[in-house]
C-alpha positions as CSV (number, residue, x, y, z in Angstrom):
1,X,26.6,8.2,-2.2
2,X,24.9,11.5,-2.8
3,X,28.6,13.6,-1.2
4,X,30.3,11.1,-4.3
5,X,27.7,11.1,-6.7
6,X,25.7,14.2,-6.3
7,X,21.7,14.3,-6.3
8,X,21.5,13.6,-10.2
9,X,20.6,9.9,-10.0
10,X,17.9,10.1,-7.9
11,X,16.7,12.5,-10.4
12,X,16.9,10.1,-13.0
13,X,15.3,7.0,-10.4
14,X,11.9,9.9,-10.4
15,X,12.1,9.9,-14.2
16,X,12.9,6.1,-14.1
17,X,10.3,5.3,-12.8
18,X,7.8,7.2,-14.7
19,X,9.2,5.1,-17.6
20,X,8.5,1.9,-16.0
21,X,5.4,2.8,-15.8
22,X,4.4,4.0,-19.3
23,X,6.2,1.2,-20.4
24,X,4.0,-1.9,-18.5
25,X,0.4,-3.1,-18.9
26,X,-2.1,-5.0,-17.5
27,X,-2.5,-7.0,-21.1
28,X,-2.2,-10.8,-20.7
29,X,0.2,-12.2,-23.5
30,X,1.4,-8.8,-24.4
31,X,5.2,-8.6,-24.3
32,X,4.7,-5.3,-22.1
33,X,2.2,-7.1,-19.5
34,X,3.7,-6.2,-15.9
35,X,3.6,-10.4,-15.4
36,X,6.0,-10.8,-18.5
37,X,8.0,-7.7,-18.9
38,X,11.2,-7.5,-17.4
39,X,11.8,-4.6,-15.7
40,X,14.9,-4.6,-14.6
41,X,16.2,-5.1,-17.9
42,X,14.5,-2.2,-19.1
43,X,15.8,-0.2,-16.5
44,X,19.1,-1.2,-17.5
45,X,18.5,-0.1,-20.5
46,X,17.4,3.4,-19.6
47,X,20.0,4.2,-17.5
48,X,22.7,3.3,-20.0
49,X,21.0,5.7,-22.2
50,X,20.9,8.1,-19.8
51,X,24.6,7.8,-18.3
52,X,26.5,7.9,-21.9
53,X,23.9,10.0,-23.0
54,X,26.3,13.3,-24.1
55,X,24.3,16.2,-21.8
56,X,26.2,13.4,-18.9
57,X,29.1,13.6,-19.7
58,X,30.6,15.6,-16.7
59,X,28.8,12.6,-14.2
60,X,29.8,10.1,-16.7
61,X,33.3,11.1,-15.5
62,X,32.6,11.0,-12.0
63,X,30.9,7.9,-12.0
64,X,33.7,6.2,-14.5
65,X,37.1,7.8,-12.1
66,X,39.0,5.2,-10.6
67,X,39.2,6.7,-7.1
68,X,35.1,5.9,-6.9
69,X,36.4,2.2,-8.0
70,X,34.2,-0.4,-9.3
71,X,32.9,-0.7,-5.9
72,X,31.4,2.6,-5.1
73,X,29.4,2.3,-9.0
74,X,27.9,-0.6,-8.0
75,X,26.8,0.3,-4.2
76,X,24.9,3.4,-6.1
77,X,23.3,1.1,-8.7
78,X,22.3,-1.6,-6.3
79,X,20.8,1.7,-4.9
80,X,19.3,3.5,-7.1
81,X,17.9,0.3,-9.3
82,X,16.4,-1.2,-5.4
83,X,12.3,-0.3,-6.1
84,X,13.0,-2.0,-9.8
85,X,14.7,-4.9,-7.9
86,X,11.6,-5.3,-5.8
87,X,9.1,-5.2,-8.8
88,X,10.4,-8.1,-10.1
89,X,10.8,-9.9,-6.6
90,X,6.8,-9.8,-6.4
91,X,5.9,-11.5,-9.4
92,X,9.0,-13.9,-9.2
93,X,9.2,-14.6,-5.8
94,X,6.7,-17.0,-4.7
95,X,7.9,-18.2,-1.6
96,X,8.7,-15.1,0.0
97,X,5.2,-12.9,-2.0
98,X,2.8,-15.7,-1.9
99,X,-0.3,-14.0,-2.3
100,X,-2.3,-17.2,-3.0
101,X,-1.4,-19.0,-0.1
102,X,-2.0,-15.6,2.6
103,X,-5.6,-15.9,4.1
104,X,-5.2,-11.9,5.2
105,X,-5.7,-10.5,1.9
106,X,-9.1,-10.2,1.4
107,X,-11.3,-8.0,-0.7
108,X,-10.2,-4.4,1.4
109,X,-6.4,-5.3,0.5
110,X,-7.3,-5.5,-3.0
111,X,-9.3,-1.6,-2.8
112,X,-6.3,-0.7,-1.0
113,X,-3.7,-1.3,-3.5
114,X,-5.6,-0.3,-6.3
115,X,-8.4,1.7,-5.3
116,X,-10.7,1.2,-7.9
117,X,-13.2,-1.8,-7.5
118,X,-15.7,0.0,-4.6
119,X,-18.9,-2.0,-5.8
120,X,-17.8,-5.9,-3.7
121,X,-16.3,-4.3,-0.7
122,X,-19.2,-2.3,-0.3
123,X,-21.5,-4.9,-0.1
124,X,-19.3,-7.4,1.6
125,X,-19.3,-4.5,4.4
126,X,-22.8,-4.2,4.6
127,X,-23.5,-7.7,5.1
128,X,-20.8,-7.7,7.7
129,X,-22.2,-4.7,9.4
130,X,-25.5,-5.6,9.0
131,X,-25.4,-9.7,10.1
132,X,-24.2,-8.5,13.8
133,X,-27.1,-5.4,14.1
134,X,-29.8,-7.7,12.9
135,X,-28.9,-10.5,15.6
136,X,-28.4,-7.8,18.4
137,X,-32.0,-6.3,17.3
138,X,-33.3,-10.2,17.5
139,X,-32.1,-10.1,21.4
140,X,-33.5,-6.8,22.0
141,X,-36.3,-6.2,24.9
142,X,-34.4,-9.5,26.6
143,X,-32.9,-8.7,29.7
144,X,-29.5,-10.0,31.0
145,X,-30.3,-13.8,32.1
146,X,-29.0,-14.1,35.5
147,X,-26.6,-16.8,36.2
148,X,-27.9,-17.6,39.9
149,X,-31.1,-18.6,38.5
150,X,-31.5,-20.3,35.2
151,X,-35.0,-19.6,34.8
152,X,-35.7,-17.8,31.7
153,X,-36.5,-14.2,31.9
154,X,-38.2,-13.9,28.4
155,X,-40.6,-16.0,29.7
156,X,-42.8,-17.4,32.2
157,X,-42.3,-20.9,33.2
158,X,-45.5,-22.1,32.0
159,X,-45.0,-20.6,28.7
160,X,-41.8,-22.2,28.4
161,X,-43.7,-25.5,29.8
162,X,-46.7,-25.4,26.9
163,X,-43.6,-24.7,24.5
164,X,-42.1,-28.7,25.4
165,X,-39.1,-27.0,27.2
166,X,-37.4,-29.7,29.1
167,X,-37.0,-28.1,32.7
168,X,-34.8,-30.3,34.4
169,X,-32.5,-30.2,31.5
170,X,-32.4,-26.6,31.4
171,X,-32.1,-26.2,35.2
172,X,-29.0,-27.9,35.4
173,X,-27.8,-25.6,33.6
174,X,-27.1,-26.8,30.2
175,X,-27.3,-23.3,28.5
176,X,-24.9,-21.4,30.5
177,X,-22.4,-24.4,30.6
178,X,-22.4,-23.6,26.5
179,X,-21.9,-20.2,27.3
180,X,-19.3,-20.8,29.7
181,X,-17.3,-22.6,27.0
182,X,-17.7,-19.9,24.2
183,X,-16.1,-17.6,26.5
184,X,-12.9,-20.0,27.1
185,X,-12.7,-20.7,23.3
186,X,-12.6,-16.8,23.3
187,X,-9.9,-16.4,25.5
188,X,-7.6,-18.9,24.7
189,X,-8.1,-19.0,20.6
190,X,-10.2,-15.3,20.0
191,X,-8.0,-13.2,21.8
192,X,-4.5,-14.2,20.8
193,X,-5.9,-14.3,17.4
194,X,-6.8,-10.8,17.5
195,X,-3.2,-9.4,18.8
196,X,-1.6,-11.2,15.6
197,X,-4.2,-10.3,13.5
198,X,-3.4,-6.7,14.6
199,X,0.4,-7.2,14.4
200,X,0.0,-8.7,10.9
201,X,-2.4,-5.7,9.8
202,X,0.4,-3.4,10.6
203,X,2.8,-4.4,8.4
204,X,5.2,-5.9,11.4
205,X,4.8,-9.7,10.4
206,X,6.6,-11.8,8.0
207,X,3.9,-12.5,5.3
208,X,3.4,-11.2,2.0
209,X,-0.2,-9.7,3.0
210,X,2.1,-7.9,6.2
211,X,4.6,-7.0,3.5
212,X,1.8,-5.3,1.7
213,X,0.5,-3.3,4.7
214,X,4.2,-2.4,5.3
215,X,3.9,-0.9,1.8
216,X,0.7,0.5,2.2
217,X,1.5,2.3,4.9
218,X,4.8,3.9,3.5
219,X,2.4,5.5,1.2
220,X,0.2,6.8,3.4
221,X,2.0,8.4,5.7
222,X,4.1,9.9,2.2
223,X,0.1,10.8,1.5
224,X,0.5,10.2,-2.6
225,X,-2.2,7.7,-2.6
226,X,-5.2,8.7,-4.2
227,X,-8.8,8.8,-2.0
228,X,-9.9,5.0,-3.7
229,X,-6.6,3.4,-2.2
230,X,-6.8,5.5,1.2
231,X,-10.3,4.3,2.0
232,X,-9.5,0.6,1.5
233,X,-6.2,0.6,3.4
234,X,-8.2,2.2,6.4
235,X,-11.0,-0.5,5.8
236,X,-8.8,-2.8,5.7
237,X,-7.1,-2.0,8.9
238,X,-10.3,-1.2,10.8
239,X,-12.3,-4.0,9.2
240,X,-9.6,-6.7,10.7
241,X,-8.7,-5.0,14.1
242,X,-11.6,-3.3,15.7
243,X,-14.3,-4.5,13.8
244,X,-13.3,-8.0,14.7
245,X,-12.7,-7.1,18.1
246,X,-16.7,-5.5,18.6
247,X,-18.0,-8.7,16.6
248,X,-17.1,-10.9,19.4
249,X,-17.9,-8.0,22.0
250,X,-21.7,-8.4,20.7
251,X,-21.5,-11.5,20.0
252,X,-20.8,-11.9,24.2
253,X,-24.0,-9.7,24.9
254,X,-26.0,-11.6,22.2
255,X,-24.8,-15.0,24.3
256,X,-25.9,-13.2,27.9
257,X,-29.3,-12.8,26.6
258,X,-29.8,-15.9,25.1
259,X,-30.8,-19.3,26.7
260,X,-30.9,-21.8,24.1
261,X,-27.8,-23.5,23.2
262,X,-28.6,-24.2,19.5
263,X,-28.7,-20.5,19.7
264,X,-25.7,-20.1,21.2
265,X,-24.0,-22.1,18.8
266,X,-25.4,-20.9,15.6
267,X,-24.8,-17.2,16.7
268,X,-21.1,-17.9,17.2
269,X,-21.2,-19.4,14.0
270,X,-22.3,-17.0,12.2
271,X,-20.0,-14.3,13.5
272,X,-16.9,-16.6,12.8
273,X,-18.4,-16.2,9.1
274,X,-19.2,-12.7,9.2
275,X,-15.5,-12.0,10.4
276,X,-13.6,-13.9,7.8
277,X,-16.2,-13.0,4.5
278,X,-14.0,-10.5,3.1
279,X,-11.0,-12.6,2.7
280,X,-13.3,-15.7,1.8
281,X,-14.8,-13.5,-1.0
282,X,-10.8,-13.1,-2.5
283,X,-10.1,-16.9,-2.7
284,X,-12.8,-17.1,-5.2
285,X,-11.8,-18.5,-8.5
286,X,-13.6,-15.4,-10.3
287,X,-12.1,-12.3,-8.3
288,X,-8.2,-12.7,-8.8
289,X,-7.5,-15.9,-11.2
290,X,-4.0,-16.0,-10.9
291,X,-3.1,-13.1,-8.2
292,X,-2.6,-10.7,-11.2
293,X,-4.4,-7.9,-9.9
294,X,-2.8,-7.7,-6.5
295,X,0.8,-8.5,-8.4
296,X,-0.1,-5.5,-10.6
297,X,-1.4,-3.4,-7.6
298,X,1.4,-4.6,-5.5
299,X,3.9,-3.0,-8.4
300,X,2.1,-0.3,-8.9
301,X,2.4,0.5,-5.1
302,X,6.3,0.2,-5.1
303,X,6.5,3.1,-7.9
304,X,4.4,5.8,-6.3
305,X,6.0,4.8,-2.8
306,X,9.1,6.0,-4.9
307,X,8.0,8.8,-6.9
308,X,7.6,11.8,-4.9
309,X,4.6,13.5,-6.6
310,X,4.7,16.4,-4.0
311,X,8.2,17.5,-5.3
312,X,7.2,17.0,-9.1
313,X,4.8,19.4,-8.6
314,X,6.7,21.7,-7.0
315,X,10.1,24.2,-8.1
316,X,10.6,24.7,-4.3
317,X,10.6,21.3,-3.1
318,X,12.2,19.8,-6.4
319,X,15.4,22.5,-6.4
320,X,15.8,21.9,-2.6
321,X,15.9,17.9,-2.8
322,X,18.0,18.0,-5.8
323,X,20.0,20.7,-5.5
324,X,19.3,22.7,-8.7
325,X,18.6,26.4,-9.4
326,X,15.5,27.3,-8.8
327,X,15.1,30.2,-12.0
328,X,16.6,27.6,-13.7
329,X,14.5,24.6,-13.5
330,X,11.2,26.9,-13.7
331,X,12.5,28.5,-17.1
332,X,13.5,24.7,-18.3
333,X,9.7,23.8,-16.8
334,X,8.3,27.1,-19.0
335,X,7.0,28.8,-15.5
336,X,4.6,26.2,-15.0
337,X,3.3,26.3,-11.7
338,X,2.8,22.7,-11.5
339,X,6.3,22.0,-13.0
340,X,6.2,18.5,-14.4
341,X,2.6,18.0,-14.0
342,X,0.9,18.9,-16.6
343,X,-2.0,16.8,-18.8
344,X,-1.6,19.0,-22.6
345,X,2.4,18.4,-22.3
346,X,2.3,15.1,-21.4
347,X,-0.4,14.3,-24.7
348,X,1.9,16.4,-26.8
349,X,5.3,14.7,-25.8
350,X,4.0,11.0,-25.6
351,X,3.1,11.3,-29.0
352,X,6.4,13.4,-30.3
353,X,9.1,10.9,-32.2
354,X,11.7,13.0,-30.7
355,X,11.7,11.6,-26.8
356,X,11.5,8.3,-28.2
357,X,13.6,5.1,-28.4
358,X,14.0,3.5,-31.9
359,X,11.6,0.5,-30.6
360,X,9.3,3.0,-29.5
361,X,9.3,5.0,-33.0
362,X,8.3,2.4,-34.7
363,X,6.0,0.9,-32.6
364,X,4.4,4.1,-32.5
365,X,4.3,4.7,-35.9
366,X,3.1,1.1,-36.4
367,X,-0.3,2.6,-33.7
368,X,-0.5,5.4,-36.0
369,X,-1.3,3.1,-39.1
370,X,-3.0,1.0,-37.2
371,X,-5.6,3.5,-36.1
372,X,-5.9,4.8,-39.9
373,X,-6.6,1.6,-41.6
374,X,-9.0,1.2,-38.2
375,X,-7.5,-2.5,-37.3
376,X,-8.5,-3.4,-34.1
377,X,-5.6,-6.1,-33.7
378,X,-3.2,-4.2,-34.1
379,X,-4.6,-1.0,-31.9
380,X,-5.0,-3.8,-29.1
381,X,-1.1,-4.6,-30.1
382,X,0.8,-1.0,-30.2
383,X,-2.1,1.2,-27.8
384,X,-1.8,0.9,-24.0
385,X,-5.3,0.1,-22.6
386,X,-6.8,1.7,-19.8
387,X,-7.6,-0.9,-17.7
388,X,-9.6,-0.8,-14.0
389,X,-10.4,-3.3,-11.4
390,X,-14.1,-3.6,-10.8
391,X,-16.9,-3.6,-13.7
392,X,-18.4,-0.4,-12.6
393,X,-15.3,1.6,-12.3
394,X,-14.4,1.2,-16.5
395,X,-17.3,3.1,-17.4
396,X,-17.7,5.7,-14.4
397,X,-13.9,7.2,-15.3
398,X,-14.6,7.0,-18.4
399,X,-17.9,9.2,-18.0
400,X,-15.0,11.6,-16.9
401,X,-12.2,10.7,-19.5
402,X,-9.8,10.5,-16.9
403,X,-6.9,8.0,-17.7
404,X,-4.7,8.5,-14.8
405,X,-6.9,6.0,-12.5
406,X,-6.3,2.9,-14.5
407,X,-3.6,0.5,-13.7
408,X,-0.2,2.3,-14.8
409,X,-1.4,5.1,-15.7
410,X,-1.5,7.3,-12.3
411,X,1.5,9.3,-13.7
412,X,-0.1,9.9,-16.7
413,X,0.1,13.8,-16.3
414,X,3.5,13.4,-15.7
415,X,5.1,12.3,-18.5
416,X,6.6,15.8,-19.6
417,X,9.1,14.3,-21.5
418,X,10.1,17.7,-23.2
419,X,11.2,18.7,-19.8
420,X,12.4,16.0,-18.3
421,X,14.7,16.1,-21.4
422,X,16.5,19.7,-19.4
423,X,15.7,18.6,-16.0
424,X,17.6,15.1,-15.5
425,X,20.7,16.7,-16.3
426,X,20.5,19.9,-14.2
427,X,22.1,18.5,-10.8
428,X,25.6,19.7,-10.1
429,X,28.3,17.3,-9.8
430,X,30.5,17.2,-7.2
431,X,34.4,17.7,-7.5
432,X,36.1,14.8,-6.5
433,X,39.3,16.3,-6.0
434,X,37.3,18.0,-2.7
435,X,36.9,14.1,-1.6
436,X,39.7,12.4,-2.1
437,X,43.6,13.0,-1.6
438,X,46.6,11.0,-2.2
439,X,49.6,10.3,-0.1
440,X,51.9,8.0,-0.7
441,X,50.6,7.0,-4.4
442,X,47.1,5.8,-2.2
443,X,43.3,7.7,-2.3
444,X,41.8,8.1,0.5
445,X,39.4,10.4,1.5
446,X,39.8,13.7,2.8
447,X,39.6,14.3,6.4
448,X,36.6,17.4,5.3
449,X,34.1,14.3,5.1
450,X,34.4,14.2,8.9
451,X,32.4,17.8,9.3
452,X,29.5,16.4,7.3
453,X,29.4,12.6,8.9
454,X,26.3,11.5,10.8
455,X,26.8,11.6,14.1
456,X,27.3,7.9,16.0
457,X,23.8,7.2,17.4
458,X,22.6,3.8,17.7
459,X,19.9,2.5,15.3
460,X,17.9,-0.2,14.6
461,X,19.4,-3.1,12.8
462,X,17.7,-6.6,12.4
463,X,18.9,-9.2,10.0
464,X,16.6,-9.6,6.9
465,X,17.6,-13.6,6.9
466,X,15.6,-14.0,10.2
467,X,12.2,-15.3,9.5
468,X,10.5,-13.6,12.3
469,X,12.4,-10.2,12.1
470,X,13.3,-11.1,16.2
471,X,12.5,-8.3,18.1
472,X,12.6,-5.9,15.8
473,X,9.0,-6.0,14.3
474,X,7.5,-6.4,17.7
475,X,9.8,-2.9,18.4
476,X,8.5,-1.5,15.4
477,X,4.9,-2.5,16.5
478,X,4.8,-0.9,19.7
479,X,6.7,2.0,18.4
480,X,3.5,2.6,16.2
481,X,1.2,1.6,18.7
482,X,2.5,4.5,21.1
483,X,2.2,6.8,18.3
484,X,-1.2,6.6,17.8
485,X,-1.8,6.2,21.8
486,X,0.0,9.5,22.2
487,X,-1.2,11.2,18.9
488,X,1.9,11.7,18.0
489,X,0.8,9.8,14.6
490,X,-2.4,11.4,13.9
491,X,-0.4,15.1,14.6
492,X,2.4,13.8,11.7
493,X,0.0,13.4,9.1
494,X,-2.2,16.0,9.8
495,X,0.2,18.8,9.6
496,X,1.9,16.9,6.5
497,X,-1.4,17.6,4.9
498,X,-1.6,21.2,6.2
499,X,1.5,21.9,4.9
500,X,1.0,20.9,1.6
501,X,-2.5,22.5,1.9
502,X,-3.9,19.0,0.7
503,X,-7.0,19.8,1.8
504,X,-9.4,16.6,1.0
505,X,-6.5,14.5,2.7
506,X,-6.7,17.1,5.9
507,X,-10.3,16.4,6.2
508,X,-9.6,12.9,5.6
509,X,-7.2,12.0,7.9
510,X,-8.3,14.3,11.0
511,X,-11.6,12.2,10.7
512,X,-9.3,9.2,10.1
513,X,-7.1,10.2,13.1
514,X,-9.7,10.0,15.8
515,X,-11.3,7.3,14.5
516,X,-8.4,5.1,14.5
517,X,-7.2,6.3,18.0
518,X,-10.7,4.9,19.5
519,X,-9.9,1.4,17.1
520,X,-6.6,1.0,19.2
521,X,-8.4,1.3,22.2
522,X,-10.9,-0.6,21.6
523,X,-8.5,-3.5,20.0
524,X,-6.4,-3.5,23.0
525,X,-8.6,-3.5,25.4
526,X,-10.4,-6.6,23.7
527,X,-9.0,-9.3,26.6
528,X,-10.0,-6.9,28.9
529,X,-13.6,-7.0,28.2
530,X,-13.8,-10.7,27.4
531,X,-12.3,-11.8,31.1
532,X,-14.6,-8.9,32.4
């Protein structure tokens, strides 16, 4: 597609995108809420703009010829319009995005897709850090309780005596027959639960909270998330792996140095609690009514998955993707180091009649009045709010005035329209006489495509029909798995974030990186340590 088309589309997808974003909210019963909107038609909309639009005409030829055929057009729009595709799939799609019937999402998924909200995870991690340390303290100064005698070693028989213990009862053993049978439940319902726990967490499974994970961690490893979103997706891959996998290690040590069954039972209890809090916490009615928020966050997700922030910022990166002078897109970008990122541009433009659309001139002049004769209505009407999950985290950005943490608004900076105007149309296009040739009144393509063909390796292919994904998620599972187990993972990222001398995310992720090397370990070795 790109040898036909030439790099200019995926320009415009960047800028599309961008759009997309300006244009949704997170406004119930507004006719821009992301719920409501539809975005594909929009889209639509945009590109026609954009591919009659006169600076196009010399693609507008390309695209129209009738050696590219009304097939080739539509394999690059079903391309190019494929995140927009997805948007709506979310919100629409309830069988196959059902995020109110997935017990994995839980209050972590929720930071990690929006990564505002900090004040309930928080505490629902320091309850379920705390829970486990203040049983294991209640055990402490107990040694082991030997399994040849069942005498208890916290105390001498006649103290147990004067205490009404029944000792024939206890000397048959009652306790350690308990025991016996938490460990079997852990082996045969604990353990098993744990490996597809982990398999869902890494995005390999065929659930919307796996489809999520899958999404999350396309953005991570592309390292445009922003530090709110990276914490939760960690927490919420550490928080369901090895933090579940050391809750029933303890709770094992707990039961070793415990002889009373009640004990035993209510301990066990408590942990099953203590494991599954953060996704109890999310099915209440109060946090999500709906599943807007992780709908929106889901969305949201999807566009900076496709925008490439890095190259946006950057003549270098942006020329070499696209294929565009590089003297020429800094002179369009007036030698701004950050290119299309910049905050004063981006006021200016978004408020300048000349980038917009007819609806959007008159909506905007419609704001404009509405702000002089002070009308709240219609200011709630024509301005985008700037809207944040959590209570806290409304007034603590805006302490800071920053806008570009809210909900659709993270590419608030970016929205240069002035130069975007020059830069969509910059791409060359490609001659299509230098692809195609014609013998015997038939096109076909010329045999130069052959030096720049792929070379045939095999690759993996699954079919996105099968509800399981066959053995292609448990591949893709193991293939990740290994990664980490070899560092070959941790060594990726890090010099990613080198490279683009990120340096918070460096720091981040090298602490990150051997932290989640000893999770792995720890979560596979789990069966290990429960037959042991």
């Amino acid at each position: 597609l790109r040898r036909v088309f030439g790099h200019r589309p995926w320009v415009w997808q960047q800028y599309a995108c961008i759009k997309v974003e300006d244009k949704l909210r997170f406004q119930e019963g507004h006719q821009s809420d992301c719920i409501i909107c539809d975005v594909q038609k929009y889209v639509a909309e945009l590109w026609n703009e954009w591919l009659n639009h006169p600076s196009n005409a010399d693609f507008k030829a390309v695209f129209d010829d009738s050696r590219v055929g009304d097939f080739g057009r539509s394999e690059l729009v079903i391309h190019i319009m494929k995140p927009f595709k997805l948007m709506e799939k979310i919100k629409e799609d309830k069988d196959v995005w059902d995020f109110e019937g997935d017990d994995s999402i839980g209050v972590y998924t929720y930071l990690g897709l929006l990564g505002t909200g900090f004040f309930v995870p928080l505490v629902i991690m320091m309850v379920q850090v705390a829970i486990p340390v203040l049983l294991a303290l209640a055990v402490d100064g107990c040694p082991l309780i030997p399994w040849h005698v069942f005498g208890d070693v916290c105390a001498s028989e006649e103290e147990r005596a004067e205490g009404g213990f029944d000792l024939d009862v206890y000397y048959r053993g009652t306790y350690h027959i308990m025991a016996i049978i938490i460990f079997i439940l852990y082996l045969v319902r604990v353990v098993p639960d744990t490996f597809v726990t982990f398999y869902n967490t890494m995005g390999a499974y065929n659930t919307a909270y796996s489809r999520l994970m899958s999404l999350r961690q396309s953005l991570w490893l592309q390292e445009d998330d922003s530090l709110g979103q990276m914490i939760g997706y960690r927490l919420d891959i550490y928080m369901n792996t090895v933090y579940v996998s050391l809750l029933y290690l303890l709770n094992i040590y707990i039961i070793l140095h415990t002889d009373s069954v009640l004990d035993i039972i209510l301990n066990s209890l408590a942990f099953e609690f203590v494991a599954t809090i953060d996704e109890e916490t999310a099915k209440n009615l109060w946090w999500d009514p709906e599943q807007r928020w992780i709908t929106a966050g889901a969305m949201n997700v999807v566009l900076q998955k496709t925008v490439k922030l890095n190259w946006l910022r950057s003549a270098k990166l942006f020329s070499q993707q696209f294929d565009i002078d590089e003297e020429r897109l800094r002179a369009a970008c007036n030698d701004d180091p950050r290119l299309l990122c910049n905050e004063s541009v981006s006021s200016s433009d978004m408020n300048n009649v000349k980038f917009m659309t007819k609806d959007e001139a008159v909506k905007f002049r419609f704001r404009k009045v509405a702000r002089e004769l002070h009308n709240e209505n219609a200011i709630e009407e024509y301005e985008k709010p700037s809207v944040y999950f959590g209570s806290i985290a409304k007034y603590f950005y805006a302490l800071f005035r920053t806008k570009d943490k809210s909900i659709f608004n993270r590419f608030f900076n970016y929205r240069t329209w002035s130069r975007w105007e020059q830069v969509l149309y910059m791409s060359p296009v490609p001659d299509l006489d230098d692809l195609f040739v014609t013998k015997d009144g038939k096109t076909e393509l010329t045999k130069s495509l052959e030096s720049i063909a792929p070379p045939e390796i095999e690759f993996l292919n699954f079919n996105p029909d099968d509800q399981g994904y066959g053995d292609v998620g448990l591949r893709e599972f193991f293939s990740h798995l290994f990664d980490v187990l070899l560092f070959e993972h941790i060594n990726a990222s890090v010099t990613k974030a080198w490279r683009e001398k990120t340096w918070g995310s460096f720091l981040f992720r090298c602490f990150d990186g051997v932290f989640e090397y000893a999770a792995y370990i720890i979560t596979v070795a789990f069966p290990f340590f429960v037959i042991v």
